[in-house]
ROGULUM-698609 format. One record per residue (C-alpha): residue in one letter; chain; x negated, y, z negated. Coordinates in steps of 0.05 Angstrom, whole numbers, plus 32768, in hexadecimal, padded with zeros to 4 digits. Example, Ala and Ser with C-alpha at 12.3 -4.5 7.8 and 13.67 -1.06 7.14 Angstrom:
REM ROGULUM-698609
{A, A, {7F0A, 7FA6, 7F64}}
{S, A, {7EEF, 7FEB, 7F71}}
***
This chain:
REM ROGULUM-698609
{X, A, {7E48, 7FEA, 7A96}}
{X, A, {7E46, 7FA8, 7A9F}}
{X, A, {7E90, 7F9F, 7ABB}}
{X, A, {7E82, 7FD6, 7ADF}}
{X, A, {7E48, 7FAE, 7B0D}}
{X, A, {7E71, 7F74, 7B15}}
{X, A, {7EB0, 7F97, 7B2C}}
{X, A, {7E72, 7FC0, 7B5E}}
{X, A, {7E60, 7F79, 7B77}}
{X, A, {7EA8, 7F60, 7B7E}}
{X, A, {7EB7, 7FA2, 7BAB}}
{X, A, {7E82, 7F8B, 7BD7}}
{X, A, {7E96, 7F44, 7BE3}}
{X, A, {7ED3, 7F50, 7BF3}}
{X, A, {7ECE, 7F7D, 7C1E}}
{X, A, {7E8F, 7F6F, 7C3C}}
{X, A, {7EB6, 7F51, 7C80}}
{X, A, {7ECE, 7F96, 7C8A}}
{X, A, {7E83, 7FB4, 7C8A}}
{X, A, {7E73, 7F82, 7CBD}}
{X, A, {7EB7, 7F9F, 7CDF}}
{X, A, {7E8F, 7FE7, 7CDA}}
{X, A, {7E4C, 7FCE, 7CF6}}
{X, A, {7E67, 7FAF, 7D31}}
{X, A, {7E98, 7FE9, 7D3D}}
{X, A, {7E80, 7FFD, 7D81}}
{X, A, {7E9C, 7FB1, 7D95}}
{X, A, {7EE0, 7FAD, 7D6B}}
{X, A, {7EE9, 7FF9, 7D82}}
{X, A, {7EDC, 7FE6, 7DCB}}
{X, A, {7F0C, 7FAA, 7DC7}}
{X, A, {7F43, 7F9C, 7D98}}
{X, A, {7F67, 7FE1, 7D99}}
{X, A, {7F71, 7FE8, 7DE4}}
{X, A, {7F89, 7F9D, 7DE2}}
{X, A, {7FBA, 7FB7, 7DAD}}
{X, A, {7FC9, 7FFA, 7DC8}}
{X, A, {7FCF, 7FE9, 7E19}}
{X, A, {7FF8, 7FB4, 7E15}}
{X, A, {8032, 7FC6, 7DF7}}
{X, A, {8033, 8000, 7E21}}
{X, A, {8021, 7FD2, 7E5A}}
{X, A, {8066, 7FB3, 7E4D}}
{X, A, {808E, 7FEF, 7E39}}
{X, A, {807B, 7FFD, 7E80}}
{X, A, {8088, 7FBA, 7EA0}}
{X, A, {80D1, 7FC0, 7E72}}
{X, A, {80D9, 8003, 7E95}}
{X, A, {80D0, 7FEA, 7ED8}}
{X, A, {8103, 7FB6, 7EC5}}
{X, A, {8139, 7FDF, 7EB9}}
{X, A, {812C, 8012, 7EF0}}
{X, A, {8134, 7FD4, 7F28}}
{X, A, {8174, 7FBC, 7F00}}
{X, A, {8185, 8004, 7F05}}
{X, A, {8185, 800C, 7F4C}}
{X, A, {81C1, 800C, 7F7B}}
{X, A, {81C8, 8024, 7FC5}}
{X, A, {81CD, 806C, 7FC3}}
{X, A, {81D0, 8078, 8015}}
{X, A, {81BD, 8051, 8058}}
{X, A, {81AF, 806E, 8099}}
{X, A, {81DF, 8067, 80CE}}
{X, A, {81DD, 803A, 8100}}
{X, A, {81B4, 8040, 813C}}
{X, A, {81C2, 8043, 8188}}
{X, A, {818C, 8018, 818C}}
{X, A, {8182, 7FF3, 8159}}
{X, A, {8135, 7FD8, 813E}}
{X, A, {810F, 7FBA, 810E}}
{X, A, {80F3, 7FF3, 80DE}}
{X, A, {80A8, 7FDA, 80D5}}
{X, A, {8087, 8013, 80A6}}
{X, A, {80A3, 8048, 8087}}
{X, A, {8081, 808F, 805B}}
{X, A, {80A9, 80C9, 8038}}
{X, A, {8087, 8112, 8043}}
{X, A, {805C, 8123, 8007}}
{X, A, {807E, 815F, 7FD0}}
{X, A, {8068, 81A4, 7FEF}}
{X, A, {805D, 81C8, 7FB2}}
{X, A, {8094, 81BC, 7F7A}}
{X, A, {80CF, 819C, 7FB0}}
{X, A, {80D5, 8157, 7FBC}}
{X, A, {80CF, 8133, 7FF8}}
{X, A, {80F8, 8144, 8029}}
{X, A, {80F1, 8111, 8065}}
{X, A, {80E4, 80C5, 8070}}
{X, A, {80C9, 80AE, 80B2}}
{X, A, {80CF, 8062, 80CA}}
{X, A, {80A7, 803D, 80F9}}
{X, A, {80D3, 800F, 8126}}
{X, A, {80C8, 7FD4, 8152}}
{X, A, {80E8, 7FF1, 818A}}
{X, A, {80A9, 801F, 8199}}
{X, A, {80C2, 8067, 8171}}
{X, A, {80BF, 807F, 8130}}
{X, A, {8101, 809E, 8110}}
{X, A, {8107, 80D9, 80D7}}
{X, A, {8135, 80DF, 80AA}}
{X, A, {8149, 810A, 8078}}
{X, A, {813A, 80F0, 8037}}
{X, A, {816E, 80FB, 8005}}
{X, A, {81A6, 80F5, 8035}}
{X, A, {8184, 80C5, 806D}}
{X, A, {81A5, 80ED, 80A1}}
{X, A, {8182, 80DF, 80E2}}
{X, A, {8152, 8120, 80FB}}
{X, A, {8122, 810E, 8131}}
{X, A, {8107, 80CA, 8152}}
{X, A, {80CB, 80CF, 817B}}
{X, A, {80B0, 8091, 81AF}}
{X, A, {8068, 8082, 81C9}}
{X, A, {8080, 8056, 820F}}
{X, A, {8068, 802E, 8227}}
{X, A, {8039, 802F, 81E5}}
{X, A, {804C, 8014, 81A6}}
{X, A, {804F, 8040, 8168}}
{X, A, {8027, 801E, 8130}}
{X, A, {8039, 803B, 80E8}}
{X, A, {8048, 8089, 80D4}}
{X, A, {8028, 80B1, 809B}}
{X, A, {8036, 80F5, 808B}}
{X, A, {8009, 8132, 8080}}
{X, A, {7FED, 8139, 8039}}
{X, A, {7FF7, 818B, 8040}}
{X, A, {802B, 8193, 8067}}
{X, A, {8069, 8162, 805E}}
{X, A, {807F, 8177, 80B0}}
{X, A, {8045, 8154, 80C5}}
{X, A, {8041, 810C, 80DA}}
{X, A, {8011, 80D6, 80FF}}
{X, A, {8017, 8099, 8127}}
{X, A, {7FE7, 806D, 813F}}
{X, A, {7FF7, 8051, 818C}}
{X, A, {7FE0, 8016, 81B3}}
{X, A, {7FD4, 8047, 81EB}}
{X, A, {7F92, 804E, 81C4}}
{X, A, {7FA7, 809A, 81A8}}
{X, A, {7FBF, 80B4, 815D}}
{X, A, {7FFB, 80EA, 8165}}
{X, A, {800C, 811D, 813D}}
{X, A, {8059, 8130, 813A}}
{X, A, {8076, 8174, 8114}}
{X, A, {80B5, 816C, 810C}}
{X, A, {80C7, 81B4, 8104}}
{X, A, {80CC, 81B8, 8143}}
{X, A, {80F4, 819E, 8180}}
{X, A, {80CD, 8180, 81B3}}
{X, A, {80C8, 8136, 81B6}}
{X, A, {8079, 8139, 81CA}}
{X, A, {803E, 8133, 8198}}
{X, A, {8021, 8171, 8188}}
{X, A, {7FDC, 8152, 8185}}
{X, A, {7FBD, 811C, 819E}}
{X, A, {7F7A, 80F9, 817A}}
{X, A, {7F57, 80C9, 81B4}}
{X, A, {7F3E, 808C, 81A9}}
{X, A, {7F09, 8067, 81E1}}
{X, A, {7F27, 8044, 8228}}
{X, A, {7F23, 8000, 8204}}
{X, A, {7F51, 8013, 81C5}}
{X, A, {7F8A, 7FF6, 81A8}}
{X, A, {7F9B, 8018, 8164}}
{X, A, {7FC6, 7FEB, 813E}}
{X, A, {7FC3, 8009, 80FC}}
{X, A, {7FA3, 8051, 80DD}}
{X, A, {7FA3, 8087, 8099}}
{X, A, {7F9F, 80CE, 8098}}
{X, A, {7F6F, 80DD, 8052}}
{X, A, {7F80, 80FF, 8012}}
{X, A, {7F64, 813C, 8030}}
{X, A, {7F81, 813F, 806B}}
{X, A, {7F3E, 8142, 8093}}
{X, A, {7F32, 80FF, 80A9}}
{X, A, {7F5F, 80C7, 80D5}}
{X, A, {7F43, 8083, 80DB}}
{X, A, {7F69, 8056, 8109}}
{X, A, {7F57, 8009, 8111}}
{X, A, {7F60, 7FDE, 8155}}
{X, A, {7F69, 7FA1, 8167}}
{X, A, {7F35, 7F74, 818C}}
{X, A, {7F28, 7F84, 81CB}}
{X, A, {7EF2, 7F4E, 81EB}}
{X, A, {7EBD, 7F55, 81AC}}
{X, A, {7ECB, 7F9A, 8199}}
{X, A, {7EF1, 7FA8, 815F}}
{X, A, {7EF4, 7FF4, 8148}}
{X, A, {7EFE, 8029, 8103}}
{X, A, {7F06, 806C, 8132}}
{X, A, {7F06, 80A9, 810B}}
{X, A, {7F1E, 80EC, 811C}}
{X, A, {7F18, 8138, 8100}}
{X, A, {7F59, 8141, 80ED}}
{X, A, {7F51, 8191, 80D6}}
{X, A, {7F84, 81BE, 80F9}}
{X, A, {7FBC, 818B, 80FB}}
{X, A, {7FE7, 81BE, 80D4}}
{X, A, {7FE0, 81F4, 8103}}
{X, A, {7FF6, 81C4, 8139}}
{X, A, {7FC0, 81C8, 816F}}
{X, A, {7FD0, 81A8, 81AC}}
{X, A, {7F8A, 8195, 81C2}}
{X, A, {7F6E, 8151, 81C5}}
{X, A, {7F3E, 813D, 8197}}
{X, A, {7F09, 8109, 81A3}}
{X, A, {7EF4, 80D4, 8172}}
{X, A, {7EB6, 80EA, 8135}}
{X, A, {7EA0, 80A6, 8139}}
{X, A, {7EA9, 8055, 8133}}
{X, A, {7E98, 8025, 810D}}
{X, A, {7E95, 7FE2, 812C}}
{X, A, {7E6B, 7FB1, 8111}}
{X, A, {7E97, 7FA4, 80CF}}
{X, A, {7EDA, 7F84, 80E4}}
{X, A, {7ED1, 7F47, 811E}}
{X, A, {7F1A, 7F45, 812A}}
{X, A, {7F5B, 7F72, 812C}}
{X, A, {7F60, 7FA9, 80F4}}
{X, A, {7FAA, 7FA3, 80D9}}
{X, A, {7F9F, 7FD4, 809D}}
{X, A, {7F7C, 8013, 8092}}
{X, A, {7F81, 803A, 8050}}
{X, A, {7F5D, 8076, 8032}}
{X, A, {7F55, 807D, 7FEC}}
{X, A, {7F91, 80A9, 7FC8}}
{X, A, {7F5B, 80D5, 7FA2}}
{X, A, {7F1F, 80CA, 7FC2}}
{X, A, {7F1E, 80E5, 800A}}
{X, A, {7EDA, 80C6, 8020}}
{X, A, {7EF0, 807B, 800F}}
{X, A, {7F19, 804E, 8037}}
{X, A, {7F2B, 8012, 8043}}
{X, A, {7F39, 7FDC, 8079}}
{X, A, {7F58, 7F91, 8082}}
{X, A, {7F51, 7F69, 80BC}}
{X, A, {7F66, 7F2A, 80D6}}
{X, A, {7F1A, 7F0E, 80CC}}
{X, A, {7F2E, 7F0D, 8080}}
{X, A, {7F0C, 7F45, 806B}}
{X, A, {7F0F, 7F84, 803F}}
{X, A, {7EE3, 7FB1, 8042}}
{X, A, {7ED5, 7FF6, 8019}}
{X, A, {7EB2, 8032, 8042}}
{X, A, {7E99, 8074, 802A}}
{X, A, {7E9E, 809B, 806E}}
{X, A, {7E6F, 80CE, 8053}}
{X, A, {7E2D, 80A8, 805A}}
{X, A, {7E07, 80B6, 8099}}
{X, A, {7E18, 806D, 80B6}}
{X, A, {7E48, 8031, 80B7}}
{X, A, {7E12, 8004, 8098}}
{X, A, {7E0D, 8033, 805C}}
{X, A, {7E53, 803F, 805A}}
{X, A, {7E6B, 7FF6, 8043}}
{X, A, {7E76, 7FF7, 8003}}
{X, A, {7E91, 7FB9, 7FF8}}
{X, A, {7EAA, 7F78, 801B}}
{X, A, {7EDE, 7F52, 8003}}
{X, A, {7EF8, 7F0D, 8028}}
{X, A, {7F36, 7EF7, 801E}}
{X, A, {7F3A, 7EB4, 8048}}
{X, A, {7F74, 7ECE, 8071}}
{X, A, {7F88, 7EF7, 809F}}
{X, A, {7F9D, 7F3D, 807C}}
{X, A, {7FDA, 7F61, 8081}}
{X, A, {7FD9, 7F8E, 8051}}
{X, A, {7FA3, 7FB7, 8020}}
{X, A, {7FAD, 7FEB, 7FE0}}
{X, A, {7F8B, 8012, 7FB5}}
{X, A, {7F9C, 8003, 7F63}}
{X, A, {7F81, 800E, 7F1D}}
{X, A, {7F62, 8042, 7EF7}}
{X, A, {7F45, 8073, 7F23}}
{X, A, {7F57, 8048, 7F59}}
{X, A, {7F1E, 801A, 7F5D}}
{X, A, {7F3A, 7FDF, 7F6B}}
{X, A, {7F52, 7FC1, 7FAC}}
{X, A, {7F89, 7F8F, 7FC1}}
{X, A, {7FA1, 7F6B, 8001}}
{X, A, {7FDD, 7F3F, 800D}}
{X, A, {7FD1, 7F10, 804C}}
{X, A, {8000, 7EF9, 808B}}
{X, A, {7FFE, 7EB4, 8069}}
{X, A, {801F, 7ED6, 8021}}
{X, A, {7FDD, 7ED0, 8003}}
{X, A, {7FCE, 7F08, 7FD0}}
{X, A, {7F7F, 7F1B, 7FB5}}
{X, A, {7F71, 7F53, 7F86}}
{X, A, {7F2F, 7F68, 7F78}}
{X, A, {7F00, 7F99, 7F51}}
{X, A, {7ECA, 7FC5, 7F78}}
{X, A, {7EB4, 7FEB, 7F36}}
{X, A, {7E98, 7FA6, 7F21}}
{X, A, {7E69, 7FA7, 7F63}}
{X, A, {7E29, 7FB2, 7F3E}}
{X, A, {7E3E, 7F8B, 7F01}}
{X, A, {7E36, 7F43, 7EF0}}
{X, A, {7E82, 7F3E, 7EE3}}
{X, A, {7EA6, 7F16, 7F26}}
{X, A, {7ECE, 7F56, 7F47}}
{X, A, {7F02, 7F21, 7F56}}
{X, A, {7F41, 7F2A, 7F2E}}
{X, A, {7F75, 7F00, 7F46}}
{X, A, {7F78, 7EDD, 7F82}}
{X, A, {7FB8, 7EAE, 7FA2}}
{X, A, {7FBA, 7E85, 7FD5}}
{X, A, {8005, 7E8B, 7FE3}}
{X, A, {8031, 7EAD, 7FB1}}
{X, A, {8072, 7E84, 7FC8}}
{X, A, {805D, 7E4D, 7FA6}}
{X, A, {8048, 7E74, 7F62}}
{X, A, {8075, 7EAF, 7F52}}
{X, A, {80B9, 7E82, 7F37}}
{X, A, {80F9, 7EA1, 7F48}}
{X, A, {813E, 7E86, 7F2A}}
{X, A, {8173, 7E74, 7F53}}
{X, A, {8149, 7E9B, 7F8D}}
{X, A, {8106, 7E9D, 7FB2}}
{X, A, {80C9, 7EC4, 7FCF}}
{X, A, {80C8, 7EBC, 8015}}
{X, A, {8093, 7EF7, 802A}}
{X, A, {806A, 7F36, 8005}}
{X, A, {807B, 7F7E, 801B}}
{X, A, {8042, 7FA7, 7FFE}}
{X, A, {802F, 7FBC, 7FB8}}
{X, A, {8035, 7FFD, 7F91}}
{X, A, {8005, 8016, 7F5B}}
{X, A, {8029, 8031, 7F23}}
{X, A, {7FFB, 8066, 7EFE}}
{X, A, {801D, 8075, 7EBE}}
{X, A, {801C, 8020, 7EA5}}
{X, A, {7FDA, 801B, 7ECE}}
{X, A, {7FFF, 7FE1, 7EF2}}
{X, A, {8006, 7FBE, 7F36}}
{X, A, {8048, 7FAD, 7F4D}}
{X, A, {8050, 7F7F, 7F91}}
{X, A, {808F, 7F82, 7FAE}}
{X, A, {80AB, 7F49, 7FE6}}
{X, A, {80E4, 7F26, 7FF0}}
{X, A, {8117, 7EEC, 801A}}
{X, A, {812E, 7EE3, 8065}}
{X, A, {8172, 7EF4, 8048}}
{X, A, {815C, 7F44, 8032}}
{X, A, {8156, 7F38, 7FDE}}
{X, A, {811A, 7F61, 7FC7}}
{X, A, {80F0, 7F4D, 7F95}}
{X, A, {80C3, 7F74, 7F67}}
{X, A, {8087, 7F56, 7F4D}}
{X, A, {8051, 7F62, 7F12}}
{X, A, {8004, 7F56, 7F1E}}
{X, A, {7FD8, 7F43, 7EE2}}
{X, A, {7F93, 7F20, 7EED}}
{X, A, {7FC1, 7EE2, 7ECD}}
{X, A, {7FF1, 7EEB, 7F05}}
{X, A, {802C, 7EF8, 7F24}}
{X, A, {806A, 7EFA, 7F00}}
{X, A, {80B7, 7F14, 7F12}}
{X, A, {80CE, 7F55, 7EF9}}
{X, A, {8113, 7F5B, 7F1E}}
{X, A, {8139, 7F56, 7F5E}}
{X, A, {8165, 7F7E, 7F8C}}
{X, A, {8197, 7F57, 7FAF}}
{X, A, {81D0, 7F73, 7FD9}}
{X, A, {81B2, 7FAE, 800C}}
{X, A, {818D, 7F88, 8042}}
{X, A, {81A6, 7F48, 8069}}
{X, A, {8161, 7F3A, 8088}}
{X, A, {8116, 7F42, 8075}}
{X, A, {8101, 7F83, 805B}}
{X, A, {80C1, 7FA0, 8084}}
{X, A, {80B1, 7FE1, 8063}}
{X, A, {80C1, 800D, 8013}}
{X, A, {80AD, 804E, 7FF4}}
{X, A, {80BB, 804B, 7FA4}}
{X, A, {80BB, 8092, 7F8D}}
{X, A, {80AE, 8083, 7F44}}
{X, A, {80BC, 80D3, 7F37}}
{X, A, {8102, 80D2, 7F3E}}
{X, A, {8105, 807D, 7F30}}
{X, A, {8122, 8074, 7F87}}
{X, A, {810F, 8043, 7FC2}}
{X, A, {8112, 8044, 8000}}
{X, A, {8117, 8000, 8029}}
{X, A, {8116, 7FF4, 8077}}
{X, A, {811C, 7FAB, 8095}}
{X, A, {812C, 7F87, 80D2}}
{X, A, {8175, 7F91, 80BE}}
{X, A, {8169, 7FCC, 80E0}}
{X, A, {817C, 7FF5, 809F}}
{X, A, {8154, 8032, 807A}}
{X, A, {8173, 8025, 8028}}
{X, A, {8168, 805F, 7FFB}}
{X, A, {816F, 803A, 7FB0}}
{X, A, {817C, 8067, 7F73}}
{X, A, {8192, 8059, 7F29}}
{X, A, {81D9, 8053, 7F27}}
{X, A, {81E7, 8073, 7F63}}
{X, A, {822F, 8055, 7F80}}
{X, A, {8237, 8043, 7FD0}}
{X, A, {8279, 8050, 7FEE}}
{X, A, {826F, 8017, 8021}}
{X, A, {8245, 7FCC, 800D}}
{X, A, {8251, 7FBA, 8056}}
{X, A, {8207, 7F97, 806F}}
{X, A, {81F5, 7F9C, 80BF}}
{X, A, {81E4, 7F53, 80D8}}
{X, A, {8197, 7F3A, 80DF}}
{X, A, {8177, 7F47, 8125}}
{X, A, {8151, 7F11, 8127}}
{X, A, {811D, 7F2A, 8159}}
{X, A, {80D4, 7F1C, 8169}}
{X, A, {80B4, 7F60, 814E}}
{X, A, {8073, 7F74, 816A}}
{X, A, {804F, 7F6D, 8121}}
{X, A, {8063, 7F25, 8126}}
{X, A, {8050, 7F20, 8171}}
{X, A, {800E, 7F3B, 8166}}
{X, A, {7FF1, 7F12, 8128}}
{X, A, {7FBD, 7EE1, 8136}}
{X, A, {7FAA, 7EA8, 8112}}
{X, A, {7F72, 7EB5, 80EB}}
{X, A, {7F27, 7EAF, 80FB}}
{X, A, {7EFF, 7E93, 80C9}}
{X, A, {7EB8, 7EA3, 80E8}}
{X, A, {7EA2, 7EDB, 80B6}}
{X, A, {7E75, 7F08, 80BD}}
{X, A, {7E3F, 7F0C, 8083}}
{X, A, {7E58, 7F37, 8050}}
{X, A, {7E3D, 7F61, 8013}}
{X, A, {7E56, 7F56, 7FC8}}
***
């Protein structure tokens, strides 16, 4: 009996650190096994990523053009149904935008705006015929290019002052926003029904609404959440970002959230779980990444925040010499940034709140910056456009007949012609 209490007594010394373990499980349960279970797959992913860029060879390039132009921005038409995409459409400096077939990059259409300039291209969410352009002539065009005619097949108006230089079509296809550039004081979000697109009206539509008291300078990027249709979001050359729920009843109600970046903005994105965070990369090569769920916590919804990334991302034997854009990449719950050099090497980059770090290059395809991608993570391909003058489709082991690279056009593109320096008188802003 007696042995029998002691060895009762030993049992609980020994293991009384694991009933503290059990009474604090809510915390160790929280905690430890996601930092254990995420990671490695956080780097299984990262790995994966690895070997897909090392992977990657030219599969096709467009042919060359009569005309040849910087290709600015670039978007592939979304599956319909169980195909793939079947076209990519390019925005070019010399005031048209160019389709392609996808696979094969065989040229199809090219539509121009003159004497307006075409600002960036987005295809339908429904219907993967269906494409938008913002204009400087103050209008958003819709194109279908089923069919043959070179005119828009609908217009959406903006107001006598406006200058759209940059615009998104919503999840949903129901809503356009378009952003303008500063005319006087006035700087604009212009939204648009965009219901009946598909059926290819040919009426004009007039503007829902504005909202103008948010942005105090030109609006370079507009971008509407991928899942939520009544979010969006906008960069400016003020420095700010700024989060909008379009369904409240007005603009005052509809900023969600304004982030400053101390620069002026040249791109914005949508990343993490649920896609509640937001990121911008900056004409200056500044990146800031930040996290609106955190709004009505104490925690800081800053996660990472550089002032130039050419002087922290370390590249052997190469460099960074600009940022592209960034890609959210669902299945590793990751953010990848993607830039490159003058001389046309990509570079693919991986965002933690510790930083930025290398994950691989592609050297070999362009000869001159590279303006514009689409990673299709599906089937593992990129596309690339730059001021080569080249459209690059990129696929695992695919084999080129011909390595031959055109020569840089070293040409002042209107993107670079219209960037400002940035402003730093602010606005007052919310958390």
């Amino acid at each position: 009996v007696i042995a029998g209490f002691l060895y009762a007594i030993l049992i609980l010394v020994v293991f009384h650190p694991v009933v503290d373990l059990i009474d604090n499980f809510n915390l160790t349960y929280k905690y430890a096994p996601l930092i254990i279970i995420r990671a490695p797959f956080g780097m299984a992913e990262v790995e994966k990523m690895e070997e897909q860029l090392a992977s990657l060879r030219i599969a096709k390039r467009s042919a060359p053009s009569e005309e040849p132009a910087y290709l600015l921005d670039m978007d592939v038409s979304k599956p319909a149904q169980s195909e793939s995409s079947r076209f990519v459409a390019v925005s070019c400096s010399n005031e048209s935008i160019r389709v392609y077939n996808r696979e094969t990059l065989n040229f199809l259409r090219e539509y121009s705006s003159r004497p307006g300039i075409l600002n960036g291209v987005r295809f339908a969410h429904a219907c993967d015929s269906v494409m938008f352009s913002a204009c400087t002539d103050g209008t958003v065009k819709c194109w279908d290019i089923r069919l043959a005619t070179q005119k828009a097949v609908q217009i959406f108006s903006g107001y006598p002052s406006n200058v759209f230089i940059s615009f998104d079509i919503n999840c949903s296809d129901l809503i356009i926003c378009a952003g303008t550039e500063k005319v006087e004081q006035d700087t604009f979000l212009v939204f648009w029904d965009a219901r009946g697109v598909t059926n290819c009206a040919s009426a004009t539509k007039e503007p829902l609404g504005v909202y103008s008291e948010s942005h105090n300078d030109d609006i370079t990027k507009i971008c509407f959440h991928p899942i939520e249709p009544n979010l969006v979001l906008s960069g400016s050359t003020d420095g700010l970002v700024n989060v909008f729920d379009i369904n409240k009843d007005n603009e005052d109600d509809a900023l969600i959230s304004t982030c400053n970046s101390d620069s002026s903005v040249s791109f914005t994105g949508w990343s993490g779980k649920d896609y509640k965070q937001v990121y911008c990369m900056t004409h200056d090569e500044g990146f800031c990444w930040w996290d609106i769920a955190r709004l009505d916590t104490e925690e800081p919804i800053t996660l990472l925040r550089v002032l130039d990334v050419r002087d922290t991302v370390c590249i052997a034997n190469d460099s960074l010499h600009y940022l592209v854009g960034g890609l959210y990449h669902e299945k590793a719950d990751k953010l990848f940034l993607v830039g490159g050099t003058a001389t046309g090497n990509i570079h693919l980059l991986s965002c933690s709140t510790d930083g930025l770090s290398l994950v691989g290059t592609l050297s070999g395809g362009h000869s001159a910056t590279v303006r514009s991608f689409c990673w299709n993570l599906t089937d593992e391909s990129l596309l690339t456009g730059g001021e080569d003058a080249q459209l690059l489709l990129w696929k695992p082991g695919a084999v080129e007949r011909s390595l031959t690279k055109k020569p840089s056009m070293k040409i002042a593109s209107s993107v670079q012609r219209r960037v400002r320096a940035h402003n730093s008188s602010l606005k007052s802003r919310k958390k």
